[in-house]
C-alpha positions as CSV (number, residue, x, y, z in Angstrom):
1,X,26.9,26.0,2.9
2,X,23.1,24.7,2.4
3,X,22.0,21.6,3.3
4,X,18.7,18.8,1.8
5,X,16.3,18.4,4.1
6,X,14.6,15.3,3.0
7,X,10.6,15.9,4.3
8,X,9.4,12.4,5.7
9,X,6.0,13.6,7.2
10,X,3.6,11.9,5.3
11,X,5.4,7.9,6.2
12,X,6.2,8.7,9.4
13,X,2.8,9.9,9.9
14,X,1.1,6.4,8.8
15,X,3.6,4.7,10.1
16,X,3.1,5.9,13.6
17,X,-0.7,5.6,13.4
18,X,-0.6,2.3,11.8
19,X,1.4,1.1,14.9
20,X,-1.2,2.8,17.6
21,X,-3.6,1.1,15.7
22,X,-1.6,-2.5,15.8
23,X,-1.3,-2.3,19.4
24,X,-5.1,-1.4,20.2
25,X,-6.3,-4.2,18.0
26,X,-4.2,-6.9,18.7
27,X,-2.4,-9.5,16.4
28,X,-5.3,-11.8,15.3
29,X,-7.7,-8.9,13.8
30,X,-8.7,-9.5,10.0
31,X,-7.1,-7.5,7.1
32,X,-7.6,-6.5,3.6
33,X,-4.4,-8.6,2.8
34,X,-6.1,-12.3,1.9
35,X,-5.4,-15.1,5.0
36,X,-3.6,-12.5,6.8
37,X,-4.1,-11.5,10.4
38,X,-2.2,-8.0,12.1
39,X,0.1,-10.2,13.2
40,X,1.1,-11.6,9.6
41,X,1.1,-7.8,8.4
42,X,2.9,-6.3,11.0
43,X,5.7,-9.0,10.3
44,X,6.0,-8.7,6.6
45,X,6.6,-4.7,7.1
46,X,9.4,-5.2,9.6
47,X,10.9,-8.1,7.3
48,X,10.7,-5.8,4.8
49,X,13.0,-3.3,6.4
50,X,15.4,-5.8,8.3
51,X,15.6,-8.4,5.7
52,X,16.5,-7.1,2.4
53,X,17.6,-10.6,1.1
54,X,13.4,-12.0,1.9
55,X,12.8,-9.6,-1.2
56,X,14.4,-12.3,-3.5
57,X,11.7,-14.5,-2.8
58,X,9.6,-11.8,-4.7
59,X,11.8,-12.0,-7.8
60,X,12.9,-15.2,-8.1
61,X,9.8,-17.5,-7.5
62,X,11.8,-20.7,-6.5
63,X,13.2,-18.5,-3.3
64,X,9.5,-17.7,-2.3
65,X,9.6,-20.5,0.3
66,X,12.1,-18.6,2.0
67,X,10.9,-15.7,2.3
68,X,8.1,-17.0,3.5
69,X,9.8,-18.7,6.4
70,X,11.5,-15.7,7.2
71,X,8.1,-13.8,7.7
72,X,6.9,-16.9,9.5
73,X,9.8,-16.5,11.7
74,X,8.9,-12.9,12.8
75,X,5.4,-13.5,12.9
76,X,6.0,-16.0,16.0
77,X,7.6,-13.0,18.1
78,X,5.7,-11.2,20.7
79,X,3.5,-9.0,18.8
80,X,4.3,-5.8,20.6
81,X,8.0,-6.1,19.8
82,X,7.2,-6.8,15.9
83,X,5.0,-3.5,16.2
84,X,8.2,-1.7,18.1
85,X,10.5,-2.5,15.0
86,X,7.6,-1.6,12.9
87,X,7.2,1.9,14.8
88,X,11.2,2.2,14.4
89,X,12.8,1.2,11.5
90,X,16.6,1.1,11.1
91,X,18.5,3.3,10.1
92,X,20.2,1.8,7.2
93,X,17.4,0.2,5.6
94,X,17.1,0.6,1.8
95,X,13.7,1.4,2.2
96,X,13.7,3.4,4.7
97,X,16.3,5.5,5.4
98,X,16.0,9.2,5.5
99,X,17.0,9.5,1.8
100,X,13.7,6.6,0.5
101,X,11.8,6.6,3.4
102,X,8.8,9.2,1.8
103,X,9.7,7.8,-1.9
104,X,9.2,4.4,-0.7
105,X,7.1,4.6,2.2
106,X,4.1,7.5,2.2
107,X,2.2,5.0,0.0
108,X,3.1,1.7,1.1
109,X,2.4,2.7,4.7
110,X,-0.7,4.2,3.8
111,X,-1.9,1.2,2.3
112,X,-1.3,-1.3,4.8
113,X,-2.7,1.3,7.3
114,X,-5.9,1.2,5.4
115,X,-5.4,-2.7,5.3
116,X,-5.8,-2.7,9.2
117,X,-8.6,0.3,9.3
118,X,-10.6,-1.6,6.5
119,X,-10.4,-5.2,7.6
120,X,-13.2,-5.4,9.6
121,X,-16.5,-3.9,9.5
122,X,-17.5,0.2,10.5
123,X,-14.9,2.1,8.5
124,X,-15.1,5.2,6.8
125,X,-12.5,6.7,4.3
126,X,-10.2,9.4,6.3
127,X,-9.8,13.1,5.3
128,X,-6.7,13.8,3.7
129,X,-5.1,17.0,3.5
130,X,-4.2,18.5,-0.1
131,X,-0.5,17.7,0.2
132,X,-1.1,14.0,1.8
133,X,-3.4,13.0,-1.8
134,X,-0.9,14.6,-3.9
135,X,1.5,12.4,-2.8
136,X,-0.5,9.7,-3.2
137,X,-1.9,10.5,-6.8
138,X,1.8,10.7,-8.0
139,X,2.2,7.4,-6.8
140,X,-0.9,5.9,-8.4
141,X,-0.4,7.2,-11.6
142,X,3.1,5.7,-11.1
143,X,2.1,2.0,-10.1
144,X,-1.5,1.8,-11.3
145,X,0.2,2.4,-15.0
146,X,1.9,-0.5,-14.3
147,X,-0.6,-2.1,-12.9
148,X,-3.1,-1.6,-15.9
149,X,-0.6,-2.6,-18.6
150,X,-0.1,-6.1,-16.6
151,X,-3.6,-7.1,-17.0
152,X,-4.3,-5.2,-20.6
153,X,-6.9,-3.5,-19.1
154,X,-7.0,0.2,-21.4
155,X,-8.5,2.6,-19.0
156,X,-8.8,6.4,-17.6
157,X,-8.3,7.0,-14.2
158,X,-9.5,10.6,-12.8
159,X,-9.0,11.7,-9.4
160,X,-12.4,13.4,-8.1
161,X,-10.5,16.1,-6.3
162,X,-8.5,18.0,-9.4
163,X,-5.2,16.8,-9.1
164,X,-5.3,15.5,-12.7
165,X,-5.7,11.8,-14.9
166,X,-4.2,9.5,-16.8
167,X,-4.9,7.1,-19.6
168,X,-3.5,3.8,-19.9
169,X,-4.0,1.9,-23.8
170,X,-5.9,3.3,-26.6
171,X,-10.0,3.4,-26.6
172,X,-9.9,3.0,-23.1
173,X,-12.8,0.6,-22.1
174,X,-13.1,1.5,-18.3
175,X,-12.9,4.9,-16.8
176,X,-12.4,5.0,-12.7
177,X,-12.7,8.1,-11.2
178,X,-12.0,8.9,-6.8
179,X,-10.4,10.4,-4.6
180,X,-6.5,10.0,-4.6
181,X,-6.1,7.3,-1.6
182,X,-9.4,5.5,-2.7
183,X,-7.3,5.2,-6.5
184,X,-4.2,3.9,-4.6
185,X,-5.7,1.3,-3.3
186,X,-8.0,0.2,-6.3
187,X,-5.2,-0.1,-8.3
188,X,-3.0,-1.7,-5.4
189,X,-5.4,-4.4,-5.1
190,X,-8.1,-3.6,-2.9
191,X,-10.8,-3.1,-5.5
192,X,-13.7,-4.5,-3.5
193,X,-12.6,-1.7,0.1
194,X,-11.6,1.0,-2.3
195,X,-14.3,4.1,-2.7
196,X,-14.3,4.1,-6.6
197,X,-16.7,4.8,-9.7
198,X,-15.7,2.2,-12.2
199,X,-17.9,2.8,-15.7
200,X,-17.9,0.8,-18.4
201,X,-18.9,-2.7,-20.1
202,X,-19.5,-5.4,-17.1
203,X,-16.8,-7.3,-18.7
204,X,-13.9,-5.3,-18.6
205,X,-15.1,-3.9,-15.3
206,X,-14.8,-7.5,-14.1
207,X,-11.2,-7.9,-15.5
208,X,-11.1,-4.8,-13.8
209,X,-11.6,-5.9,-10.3
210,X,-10.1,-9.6,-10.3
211,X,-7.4,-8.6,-12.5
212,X,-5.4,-6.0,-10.3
């Protein structure tokens, strides 16, 4: 009888680093994510794998109070316990079980690892093995369509490293082109930290940045 094996490297991996990191920095260090410290990040990731009822606050905007109280709520716990649950999710998370947790996780973790790493000054972008950026290219060209359409912004997006491009709109007005993880986090947000070649008119590079 064969089994699935359900490969989780790539989120375990950041998640694990992204925790060594937590606890060397400590919980009042700057991030990428606006008016929020370590501490603030580190709670929203556990919150978002212990309280699958916060993520309402995301959908319905009156509940957005709540789920901001619930994150407020974590946040005031020792910070090296909120970095233990981070380290070690549960089991029966819908995020990050051992059925979602690369689906769901490889990018998200990667991102908010990159949050911490970028936050303050003396960064550099890491080296990524081949399989690491593919994953991470699949899921840009997944969200960064998205993302695009929102803001009506027609563009081609190239990663520099040959794993492909997309277009998003006819007669696209801005082409970005960069590494896979450098794309993930352009279009996740994090224009200004992200290591990309945007070309085009100023204007829709500008929608460009403050749009996504």
């Amino acid at each position: 009888m064969s089994t699935i094996t359900f490969v989780t490297a790539f989120a375990k991996s950041e998640r694990h680093q992204l925790a060594d990191l937590l606890l060397r920095l400590g919980p009042d260090e700057p991030t990428l994510c606006a008016g929020w410290t370590t501490r603030d990040l580190a709670a929203h990731l556990v919150v978002r794998e212990r309280r699958p009822d916060s993520a309402l606050g995301m959908l319905v905007p009156p509940l957005s109070g709540r789920t901001e109280r619930i994150r407020l709520a974590k946040a005031a716990e020792p910070f090296e316990r909120i970095v233990e649950q981070v380290r070690n999710p549960p089991w029966w998370s819908p995020v990050s079980n051992p059925l979602t947790d690369e689906l769901a996780n490889a990018a998200e973790f990667f991102i908010h690892h990159e949050d911490v790493r970028r936050g303050g000054d003396g960064w550099e972008p890491r080296a990524l093995g081949a399989k690491h950026a593919a994953t991470l290219w699949r899921n840009a060209r997944f969200a960064g369509k998205i993302a695009l359409r929102r803001v009506k912004i027609p563009a081609r997006v190239i990663e520099s490293g040959g794993l492909g491009e997309f277009t998003v709109g006819e007669n696209p007005q801005v082409t970005l082109r960069g590494p896979a993880g450098e794309l993930a986090l352009f279009l996740s947000g994090r224009q200004q930290a992200a290591r990309v070649e945007i070309d085009g008119p100023a204007e829709a590079i500008e929608r460009a940045h403050l749009g996504l």
